[in-house]
PAZAPA-4460 file (N, C-alpha, C; in steps of 0.05 Angstrom, whole numbers, plus 32768, in hexadecimal, padded with zeros to 4 digits):
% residues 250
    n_x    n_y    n_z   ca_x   ca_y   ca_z    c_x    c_y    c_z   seq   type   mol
   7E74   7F9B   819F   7E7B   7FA2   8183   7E99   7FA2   8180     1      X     A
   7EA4   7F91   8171   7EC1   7F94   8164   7ECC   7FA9   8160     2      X     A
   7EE9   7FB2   815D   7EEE   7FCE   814F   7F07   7FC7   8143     3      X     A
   7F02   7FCE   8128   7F1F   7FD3   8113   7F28   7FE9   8109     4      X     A
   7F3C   7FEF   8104   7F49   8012   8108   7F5E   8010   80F8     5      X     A
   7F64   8029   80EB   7F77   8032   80DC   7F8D   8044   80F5     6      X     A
   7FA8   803D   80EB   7FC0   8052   80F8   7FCF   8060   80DB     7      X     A
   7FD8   8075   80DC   7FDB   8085   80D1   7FE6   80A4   80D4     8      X     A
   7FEC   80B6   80C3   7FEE   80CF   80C8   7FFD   80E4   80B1     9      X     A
   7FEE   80EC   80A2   7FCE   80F1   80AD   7FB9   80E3   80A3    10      X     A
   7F9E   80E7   80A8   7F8F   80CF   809B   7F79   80DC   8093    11      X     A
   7F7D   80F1   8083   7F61   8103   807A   7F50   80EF   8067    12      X     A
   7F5C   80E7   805C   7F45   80D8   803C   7F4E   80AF   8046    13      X     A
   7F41   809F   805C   7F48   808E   805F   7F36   8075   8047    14      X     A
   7F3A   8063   8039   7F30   8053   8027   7F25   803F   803A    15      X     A
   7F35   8033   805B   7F34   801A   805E   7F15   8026   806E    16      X     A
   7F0E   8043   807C   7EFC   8046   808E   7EE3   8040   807B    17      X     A
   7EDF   8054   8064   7EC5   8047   8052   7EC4   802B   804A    18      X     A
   7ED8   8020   8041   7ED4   8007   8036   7ECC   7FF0   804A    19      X     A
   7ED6   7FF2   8066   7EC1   7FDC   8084   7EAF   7FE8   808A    20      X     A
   7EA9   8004   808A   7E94   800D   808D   7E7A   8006   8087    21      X     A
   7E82   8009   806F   7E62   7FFA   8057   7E67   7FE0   805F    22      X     A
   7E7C   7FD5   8058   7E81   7FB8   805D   7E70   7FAF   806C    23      X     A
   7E73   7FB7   808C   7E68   7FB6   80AB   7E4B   7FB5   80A3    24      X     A
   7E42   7FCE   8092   7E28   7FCD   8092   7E18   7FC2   8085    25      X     A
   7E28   7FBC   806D   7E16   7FB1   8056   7E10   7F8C   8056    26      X     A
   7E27   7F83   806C   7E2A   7F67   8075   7E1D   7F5C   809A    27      X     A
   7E13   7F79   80A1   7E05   7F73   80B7   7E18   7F6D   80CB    28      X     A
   7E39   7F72   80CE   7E50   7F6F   80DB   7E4F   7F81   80F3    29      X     A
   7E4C   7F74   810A   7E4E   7F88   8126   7E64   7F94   812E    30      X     A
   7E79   7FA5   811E   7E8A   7FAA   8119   7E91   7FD2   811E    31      X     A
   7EA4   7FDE   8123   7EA6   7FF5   8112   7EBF   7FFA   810C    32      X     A
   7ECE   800F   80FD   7EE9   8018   80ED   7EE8   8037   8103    33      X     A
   7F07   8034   810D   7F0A   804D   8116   7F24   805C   8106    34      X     A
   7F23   8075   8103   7F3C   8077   80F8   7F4D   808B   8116    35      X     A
   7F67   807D   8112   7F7E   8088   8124   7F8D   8094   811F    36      X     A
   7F8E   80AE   8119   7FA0   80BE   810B   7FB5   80C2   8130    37      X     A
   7FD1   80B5   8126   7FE4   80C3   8139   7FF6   80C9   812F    38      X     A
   8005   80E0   813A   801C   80F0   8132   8036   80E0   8142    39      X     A
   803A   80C4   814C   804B   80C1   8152   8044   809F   8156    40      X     A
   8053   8089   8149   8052   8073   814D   804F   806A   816C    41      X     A
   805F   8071   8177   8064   806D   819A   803E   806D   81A3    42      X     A
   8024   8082   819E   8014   807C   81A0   7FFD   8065   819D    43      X     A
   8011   804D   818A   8000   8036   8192   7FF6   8028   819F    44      X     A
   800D   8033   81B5   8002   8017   81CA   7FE2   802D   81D4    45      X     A
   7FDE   803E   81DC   7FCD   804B   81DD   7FB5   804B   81CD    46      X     A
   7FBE   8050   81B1   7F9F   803A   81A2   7F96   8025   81A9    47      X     A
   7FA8   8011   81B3   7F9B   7FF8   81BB   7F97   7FF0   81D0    48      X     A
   7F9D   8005   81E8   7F96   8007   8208   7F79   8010   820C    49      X     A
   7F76   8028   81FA   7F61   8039   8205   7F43   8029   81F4    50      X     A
   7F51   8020   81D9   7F34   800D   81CF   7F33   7FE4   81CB    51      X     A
   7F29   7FE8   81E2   7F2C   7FC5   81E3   7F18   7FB2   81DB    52      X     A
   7F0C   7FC9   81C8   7F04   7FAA   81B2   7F0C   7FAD   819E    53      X     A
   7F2A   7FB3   8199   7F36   7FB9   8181   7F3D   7F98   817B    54      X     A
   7F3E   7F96   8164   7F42   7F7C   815C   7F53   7F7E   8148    55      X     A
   7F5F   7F98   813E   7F67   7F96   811E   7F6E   7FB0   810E    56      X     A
   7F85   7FB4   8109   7F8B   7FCF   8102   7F9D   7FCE   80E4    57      X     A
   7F97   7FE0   80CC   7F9B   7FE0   80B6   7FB3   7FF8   80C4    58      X     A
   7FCA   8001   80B5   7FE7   8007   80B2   7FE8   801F   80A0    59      X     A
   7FED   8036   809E   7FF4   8044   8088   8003   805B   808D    60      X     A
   800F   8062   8079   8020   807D   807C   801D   8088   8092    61      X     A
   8037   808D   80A4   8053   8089   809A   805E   806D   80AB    62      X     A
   804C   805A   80AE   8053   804D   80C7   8058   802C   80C3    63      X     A
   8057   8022   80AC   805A   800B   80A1   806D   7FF8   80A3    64      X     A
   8086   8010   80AA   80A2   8005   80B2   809C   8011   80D0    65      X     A
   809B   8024   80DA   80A0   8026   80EE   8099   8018   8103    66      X     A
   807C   800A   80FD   8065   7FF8   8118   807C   7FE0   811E    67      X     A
   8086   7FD5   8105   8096   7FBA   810F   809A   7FB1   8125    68      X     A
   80BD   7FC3   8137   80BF   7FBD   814F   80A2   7FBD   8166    69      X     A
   808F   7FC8   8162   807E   7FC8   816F   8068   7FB8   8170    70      X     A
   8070   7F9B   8160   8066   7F7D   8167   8061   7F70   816A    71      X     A
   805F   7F59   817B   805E   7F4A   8181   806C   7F2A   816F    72      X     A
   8061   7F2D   815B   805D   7F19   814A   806B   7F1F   8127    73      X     A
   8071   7F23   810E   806D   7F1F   80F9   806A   7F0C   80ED    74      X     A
   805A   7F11   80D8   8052   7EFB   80C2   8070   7EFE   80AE    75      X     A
   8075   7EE3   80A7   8088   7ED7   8090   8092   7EEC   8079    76      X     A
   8075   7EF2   8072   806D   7F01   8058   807A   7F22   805B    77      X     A
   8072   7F24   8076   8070   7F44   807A   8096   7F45   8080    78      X     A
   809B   7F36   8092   80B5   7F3A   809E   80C7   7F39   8084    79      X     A
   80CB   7F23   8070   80CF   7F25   8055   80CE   7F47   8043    80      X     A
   80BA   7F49   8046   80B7   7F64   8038   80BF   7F79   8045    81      X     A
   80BE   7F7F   8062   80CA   7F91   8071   80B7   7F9E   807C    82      X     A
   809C   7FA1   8074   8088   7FBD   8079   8067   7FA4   8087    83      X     A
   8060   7FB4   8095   8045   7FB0   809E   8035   7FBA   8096    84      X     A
   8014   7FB1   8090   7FF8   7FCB   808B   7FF3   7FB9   8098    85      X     A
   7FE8   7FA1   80A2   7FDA   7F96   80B5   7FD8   7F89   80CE    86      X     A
   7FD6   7F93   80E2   7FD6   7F8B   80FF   7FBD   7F76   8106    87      X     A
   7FC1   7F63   8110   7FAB   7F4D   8125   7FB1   7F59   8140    88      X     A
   7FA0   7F5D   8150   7F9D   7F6E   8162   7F91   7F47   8179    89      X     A
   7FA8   7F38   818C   7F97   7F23   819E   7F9A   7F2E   81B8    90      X     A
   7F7F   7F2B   81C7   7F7D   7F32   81E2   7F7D   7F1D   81F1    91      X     A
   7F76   7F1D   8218   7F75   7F0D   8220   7F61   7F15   822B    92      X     A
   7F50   7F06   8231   7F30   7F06   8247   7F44   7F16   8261    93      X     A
   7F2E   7F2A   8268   7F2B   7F31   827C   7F46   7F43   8282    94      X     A
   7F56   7F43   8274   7F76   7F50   8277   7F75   7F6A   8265    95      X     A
   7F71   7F7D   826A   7F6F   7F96   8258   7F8E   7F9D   824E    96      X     A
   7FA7   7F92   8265   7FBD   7F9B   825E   7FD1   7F8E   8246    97      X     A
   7FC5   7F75   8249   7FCF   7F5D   8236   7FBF   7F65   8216    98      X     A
   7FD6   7F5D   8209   7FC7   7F60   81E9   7FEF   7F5B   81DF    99      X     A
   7FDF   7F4B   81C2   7FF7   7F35   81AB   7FF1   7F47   8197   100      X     A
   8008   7F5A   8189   800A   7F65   816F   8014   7F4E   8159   101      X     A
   8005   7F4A   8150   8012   7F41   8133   800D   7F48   811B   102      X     A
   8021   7F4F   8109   8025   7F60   80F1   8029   7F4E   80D4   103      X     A
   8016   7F57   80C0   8013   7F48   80AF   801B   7F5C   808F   104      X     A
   801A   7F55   8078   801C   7F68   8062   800B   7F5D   8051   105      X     A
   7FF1   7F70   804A   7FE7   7F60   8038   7FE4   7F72   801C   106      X     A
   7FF5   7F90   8024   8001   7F9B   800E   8002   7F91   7FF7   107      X     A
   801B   7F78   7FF6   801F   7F6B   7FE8   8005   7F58   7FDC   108      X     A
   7FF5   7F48   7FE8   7FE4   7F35   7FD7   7FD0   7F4B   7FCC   109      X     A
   7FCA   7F67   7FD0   7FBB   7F70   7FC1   7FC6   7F82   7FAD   110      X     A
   7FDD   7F89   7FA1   7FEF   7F95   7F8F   7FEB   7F7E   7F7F   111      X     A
   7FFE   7F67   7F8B   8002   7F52   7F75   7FDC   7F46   7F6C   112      X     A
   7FD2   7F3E   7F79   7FC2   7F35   7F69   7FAF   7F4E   7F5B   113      X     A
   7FAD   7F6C   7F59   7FAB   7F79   7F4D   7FB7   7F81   7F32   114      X     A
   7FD7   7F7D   7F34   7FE3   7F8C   7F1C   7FE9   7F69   7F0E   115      X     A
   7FEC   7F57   7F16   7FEF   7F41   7F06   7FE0   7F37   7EE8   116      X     A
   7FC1   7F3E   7EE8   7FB7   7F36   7ECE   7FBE   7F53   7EBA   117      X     A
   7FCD   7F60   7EBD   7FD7   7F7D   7EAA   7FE5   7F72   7EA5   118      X     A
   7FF9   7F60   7EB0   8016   7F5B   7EA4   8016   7F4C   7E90   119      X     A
   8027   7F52   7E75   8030   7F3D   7E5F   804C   7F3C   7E69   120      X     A
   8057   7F1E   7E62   8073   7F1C   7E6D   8088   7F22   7E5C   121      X     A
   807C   7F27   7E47   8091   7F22   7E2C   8093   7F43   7E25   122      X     A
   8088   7F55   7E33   808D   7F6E   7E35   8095   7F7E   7E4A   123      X     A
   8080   7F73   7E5E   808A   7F7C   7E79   809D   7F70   7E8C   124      X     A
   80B7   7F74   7E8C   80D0   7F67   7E94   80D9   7F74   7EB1   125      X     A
   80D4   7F86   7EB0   80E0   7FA5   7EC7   80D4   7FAE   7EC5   126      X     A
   80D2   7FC5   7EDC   80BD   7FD0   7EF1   80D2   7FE6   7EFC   127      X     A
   80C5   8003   7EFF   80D3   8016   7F0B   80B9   8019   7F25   128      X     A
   80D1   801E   7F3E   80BA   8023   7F4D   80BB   803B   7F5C   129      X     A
   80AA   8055   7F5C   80AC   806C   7F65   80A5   806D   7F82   130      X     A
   80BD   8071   7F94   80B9   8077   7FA8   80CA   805C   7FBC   131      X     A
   80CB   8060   7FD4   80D4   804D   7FE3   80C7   8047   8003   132      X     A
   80B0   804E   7FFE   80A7   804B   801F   80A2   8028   801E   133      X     A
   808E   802F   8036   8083   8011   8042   807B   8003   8024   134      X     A
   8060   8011   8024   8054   8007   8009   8068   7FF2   7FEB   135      X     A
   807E   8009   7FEA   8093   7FFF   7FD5   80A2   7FE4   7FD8   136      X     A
   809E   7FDA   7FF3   80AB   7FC8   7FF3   8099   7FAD   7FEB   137      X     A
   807F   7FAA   7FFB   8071   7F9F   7FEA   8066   7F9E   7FCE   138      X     A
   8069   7FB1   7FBD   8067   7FB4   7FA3   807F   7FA3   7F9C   139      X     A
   8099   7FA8   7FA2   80B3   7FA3   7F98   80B2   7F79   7F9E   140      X     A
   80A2   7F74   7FB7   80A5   7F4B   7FBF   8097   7F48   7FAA   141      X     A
   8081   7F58   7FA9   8070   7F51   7F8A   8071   7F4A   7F71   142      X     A
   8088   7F66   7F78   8090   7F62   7F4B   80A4   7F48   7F50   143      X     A
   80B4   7F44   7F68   80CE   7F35   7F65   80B8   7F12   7F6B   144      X     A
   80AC   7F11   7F71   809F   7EF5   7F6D   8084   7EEA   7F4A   145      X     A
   808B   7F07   7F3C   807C   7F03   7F25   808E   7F03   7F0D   146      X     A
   80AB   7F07   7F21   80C4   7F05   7F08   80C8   7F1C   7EF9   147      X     A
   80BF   7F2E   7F03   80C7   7F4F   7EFD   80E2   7F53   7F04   148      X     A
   80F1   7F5A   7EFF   8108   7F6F   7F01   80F8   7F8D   7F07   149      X     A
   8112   7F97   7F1B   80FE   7FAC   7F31   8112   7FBB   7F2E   150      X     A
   8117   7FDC   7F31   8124   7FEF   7F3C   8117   8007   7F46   151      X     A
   8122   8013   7F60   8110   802B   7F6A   8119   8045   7F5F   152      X     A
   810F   8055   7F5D   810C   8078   7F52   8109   8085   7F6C   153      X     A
   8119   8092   7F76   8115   80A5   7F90   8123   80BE   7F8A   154      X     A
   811C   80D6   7F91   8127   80F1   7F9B   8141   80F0   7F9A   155      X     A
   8145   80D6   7FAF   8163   80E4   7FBD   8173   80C3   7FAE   156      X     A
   8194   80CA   7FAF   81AA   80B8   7F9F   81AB   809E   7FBF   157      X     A
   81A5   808A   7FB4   81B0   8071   7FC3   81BA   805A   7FA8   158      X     A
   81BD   8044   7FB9   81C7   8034   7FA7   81B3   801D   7FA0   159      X     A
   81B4   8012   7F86   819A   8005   7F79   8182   8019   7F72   160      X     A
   8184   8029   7F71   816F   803A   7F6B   8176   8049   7F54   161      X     A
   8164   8060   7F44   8167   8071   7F39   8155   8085   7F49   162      X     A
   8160   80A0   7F3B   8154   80B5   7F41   813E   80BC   7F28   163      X     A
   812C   80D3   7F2E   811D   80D5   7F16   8127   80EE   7F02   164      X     A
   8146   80F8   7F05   814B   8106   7EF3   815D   80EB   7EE1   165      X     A
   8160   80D7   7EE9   816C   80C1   7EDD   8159   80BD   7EC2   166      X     A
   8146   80B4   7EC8   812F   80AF   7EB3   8138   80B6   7E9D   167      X     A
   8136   80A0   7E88   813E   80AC   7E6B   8130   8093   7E55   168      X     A
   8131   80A4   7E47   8125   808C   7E2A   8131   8074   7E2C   169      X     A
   814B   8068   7E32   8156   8054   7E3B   814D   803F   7E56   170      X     A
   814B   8053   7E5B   8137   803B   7E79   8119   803A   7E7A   171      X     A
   8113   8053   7E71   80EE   804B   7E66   80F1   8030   7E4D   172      X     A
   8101   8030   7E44   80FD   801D   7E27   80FE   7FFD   7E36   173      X     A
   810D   8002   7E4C   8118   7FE7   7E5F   8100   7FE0   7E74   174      X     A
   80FC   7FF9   7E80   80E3   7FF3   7E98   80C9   7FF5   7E8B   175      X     A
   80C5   7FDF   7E7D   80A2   7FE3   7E72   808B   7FEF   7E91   176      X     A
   808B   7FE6   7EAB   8082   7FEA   7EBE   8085   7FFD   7ED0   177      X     A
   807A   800A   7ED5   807B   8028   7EEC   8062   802A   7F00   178      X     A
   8069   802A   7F1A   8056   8023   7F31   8060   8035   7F3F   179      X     A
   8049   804B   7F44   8053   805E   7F56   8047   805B   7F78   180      X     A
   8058   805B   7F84   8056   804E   7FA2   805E   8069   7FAF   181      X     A
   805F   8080   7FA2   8063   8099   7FB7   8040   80A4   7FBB   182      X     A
   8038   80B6   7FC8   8026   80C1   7FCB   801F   80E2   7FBA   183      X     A
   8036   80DF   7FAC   802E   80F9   7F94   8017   80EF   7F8A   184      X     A
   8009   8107   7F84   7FE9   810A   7F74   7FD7   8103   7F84   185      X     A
   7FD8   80FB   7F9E   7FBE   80EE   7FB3   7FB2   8112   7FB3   186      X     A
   7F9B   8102   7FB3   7F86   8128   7FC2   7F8F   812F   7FD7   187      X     A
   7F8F   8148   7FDB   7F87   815F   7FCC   7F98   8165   7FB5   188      X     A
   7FB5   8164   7FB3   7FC2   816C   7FA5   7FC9   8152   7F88   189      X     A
   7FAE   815C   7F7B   7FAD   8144   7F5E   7FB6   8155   7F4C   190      X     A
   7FBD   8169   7F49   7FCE   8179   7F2F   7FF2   816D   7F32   191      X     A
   7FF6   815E   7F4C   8016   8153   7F4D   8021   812F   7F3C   192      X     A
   8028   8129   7F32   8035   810F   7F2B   8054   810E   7F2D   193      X     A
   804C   80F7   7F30   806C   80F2   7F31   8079   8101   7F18   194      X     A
   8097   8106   7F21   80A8   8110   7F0B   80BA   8102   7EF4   195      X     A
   80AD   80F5   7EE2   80B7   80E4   7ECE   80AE   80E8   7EB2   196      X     A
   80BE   80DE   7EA5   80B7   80F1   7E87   80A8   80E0   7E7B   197      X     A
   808E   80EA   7E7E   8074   80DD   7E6D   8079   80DC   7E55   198      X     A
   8080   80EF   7E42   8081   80EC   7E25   8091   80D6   7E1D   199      X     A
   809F   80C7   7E2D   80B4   80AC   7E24   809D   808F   7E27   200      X     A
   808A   8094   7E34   8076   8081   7E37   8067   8078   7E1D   201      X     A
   805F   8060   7E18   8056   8056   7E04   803F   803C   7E0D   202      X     A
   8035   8034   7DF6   8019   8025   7DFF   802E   800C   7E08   203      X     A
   8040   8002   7E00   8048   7FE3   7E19   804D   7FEF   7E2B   204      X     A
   804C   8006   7E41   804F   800A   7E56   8032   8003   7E6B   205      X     A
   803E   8000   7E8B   802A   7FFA   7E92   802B   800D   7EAB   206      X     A
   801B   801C   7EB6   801D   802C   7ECE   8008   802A   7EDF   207      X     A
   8010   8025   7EF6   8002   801C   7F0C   8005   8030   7F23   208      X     A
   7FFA   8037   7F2A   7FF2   804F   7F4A   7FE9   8047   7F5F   209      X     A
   7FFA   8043   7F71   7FF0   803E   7F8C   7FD0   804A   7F9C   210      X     A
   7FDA   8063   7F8C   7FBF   8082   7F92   7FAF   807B   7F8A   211      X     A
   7F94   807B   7F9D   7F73   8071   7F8D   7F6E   8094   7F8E   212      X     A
   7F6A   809E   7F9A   7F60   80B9   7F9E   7F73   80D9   7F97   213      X     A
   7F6D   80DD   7F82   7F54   80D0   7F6A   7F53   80C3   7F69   214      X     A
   7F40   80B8   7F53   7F32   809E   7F45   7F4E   809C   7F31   215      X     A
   7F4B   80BA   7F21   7F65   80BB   7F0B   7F77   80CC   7F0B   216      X     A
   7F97   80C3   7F20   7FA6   80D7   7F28   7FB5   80E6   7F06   217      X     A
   7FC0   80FE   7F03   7FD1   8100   7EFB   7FE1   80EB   7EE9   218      X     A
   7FF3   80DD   7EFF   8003   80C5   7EED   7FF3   80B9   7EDC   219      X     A
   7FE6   80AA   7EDC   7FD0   8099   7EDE   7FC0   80AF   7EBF   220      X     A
   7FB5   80C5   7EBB   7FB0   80DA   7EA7   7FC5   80D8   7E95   221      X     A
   7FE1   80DF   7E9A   7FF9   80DC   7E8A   8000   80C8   7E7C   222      X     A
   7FF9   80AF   7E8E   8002   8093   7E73   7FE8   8098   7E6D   223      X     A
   7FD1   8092   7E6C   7FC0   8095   7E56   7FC1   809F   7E44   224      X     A
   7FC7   80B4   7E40   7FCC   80C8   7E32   7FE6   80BF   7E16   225      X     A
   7FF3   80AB   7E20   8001   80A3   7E12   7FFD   8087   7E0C   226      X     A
   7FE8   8076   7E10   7FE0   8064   7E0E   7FE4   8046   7E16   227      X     A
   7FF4   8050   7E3B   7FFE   8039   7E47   7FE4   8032   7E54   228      X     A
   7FE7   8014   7E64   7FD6   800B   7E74   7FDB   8014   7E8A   229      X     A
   7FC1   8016   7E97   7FBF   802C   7EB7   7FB5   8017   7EC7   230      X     A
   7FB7   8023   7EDD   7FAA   801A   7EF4   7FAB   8023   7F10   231      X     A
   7F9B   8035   7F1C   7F9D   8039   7F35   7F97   8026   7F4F   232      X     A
   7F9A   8033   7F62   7F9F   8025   7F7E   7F8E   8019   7F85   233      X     A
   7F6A   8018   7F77   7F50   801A   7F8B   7F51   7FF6   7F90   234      X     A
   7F5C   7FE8   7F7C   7F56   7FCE   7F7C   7F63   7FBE   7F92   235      X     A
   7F7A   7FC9   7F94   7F8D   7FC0   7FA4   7F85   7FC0   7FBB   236      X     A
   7F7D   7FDC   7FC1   7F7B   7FE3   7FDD   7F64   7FD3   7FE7   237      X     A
   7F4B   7FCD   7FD8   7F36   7FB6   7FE0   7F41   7F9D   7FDC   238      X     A
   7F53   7F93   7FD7   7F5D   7F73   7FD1   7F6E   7F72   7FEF   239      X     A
   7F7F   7F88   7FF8   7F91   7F89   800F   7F7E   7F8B   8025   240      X     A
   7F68   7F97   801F   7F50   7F94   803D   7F3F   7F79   8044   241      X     A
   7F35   7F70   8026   7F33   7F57   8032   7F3E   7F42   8040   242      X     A
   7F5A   7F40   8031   7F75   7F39   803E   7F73   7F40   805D   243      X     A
   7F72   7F52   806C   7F73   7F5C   807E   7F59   7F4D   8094   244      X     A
   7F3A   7F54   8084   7F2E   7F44   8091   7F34   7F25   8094   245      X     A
   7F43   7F1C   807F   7F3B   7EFB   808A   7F59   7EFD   809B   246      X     A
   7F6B   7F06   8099   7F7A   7F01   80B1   7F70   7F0A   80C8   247      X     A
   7F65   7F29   80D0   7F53   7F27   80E7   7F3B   7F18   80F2   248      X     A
   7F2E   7F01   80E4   7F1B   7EF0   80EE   7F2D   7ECE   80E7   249      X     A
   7F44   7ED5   80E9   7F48   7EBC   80E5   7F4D   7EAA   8106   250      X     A
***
């Protein structure tokens, strides 16, 4: 039997374990999903010592950037963007010690081909994007290959960025697009959203949430409420797994 596995930490509410799960079963796939919750990247090589019919490991918080040096291989796409979610896991017959990391992003093809049929061009010009992890950066090759104009919203002052006490009727009027790539509002804690002033939102806005879980975070409640176009994470996150399987059976 095969094994594909999530790394992570922590990994209480995982999307990719249900979604091969059923997959596995509902397609008759001799397969199973393990989830790897470690508290320290350095434990990889250990996920993939101790289970050797690993074939294939999905990437997530906080480790997207961090797996890189840990290698073998990158894809074009991924090294471009900076961040990993998907590992090919090659062994060698009979060699338990031997094994080829290679790191792929398919982040990206499931954002973009998710948030693409929302877009009008003649409205949607710029894109604010909340947060700056792994995730953000594939959101950000996305918007920049659909001819978005991009800027990030973070906490703290760097350069090219704004902060979110920056936010003002002047840059909402400019950024029709807002994609939140932080993990505010994920369960348990769905009473949180990002901090941006909803009342400046209007129906040509378009807001997009990384967060499937909920179904309907906060953010995601807020532009409705004001009559932008929404969209949460659930679609993506199944467009980026398929992605995942055909690079692992390829």
């Amino acid at each position: 039997m095969r094994t594909y596995g999530l790394i992570g930490f922590p990994l209480k509410h995982s999307f990719s374990a249900k979604f091969f799960t059923e997959k596995f079963a509902r397609e008759g796939i001799q397969a199973e999903y393990l989830n790897f919750e470690i508290e320290d990247i350095l434990q990889l090589r250990e996920v993939i010592l101790f289970n050797q019919r690993l074939q294939g490991l999905n990437v997530t918080i906080p480790y997207k950037e961090q797996v890189i040096p840990f290698l073998n291989e990158i894809s074009p796409e991924a090294k471009k963007i900076g961040a990993v979610n998907v590992i090919k896991v090659e062994r060698r017959p009979n060699n338990m010690y031997y094994y080829k990391l290679i790191g792929h992003n398919t982040d990206y093809i499931g954002f973009k081909q998710s948030i693409e049929p929302l877009i009008y061009p003649e409205v949607h010009k710029k894109a604010l994007i909340l947060g700056t992890g792994g995730a953000s950066k594939a959101v950000k090759q996305a918007l920049e290959d659909l001819n978005i104009e991009w800027k990030y919203v973070s906490r703290t002052v760097a350069d090219n960025r704004l902060t979110y006490n920056q936010l003002n009727n002047k840059i909402l009027t400019e950024y029709k697009i807002v994609v939140n790539c932080s993990p505010v509002g994920t369960f348990p804690k769905m009473n949180e959203c990002p901090d941006i002033p909803y009342e400046l939102l209007t129906p040509d806005h378009l807001l997009y949430d990384l967060v499937y879980n909920p179904a309907e975070p906060l953010f995601i409640k807020k532009g409705k409420a004001k009559g932008a176009t929404t969209k949460n994470g659930a679609e993506m996150l199944e467009l980026q797994a398929l992605a995942a399987w055909e690079i692992w059976n390829k």
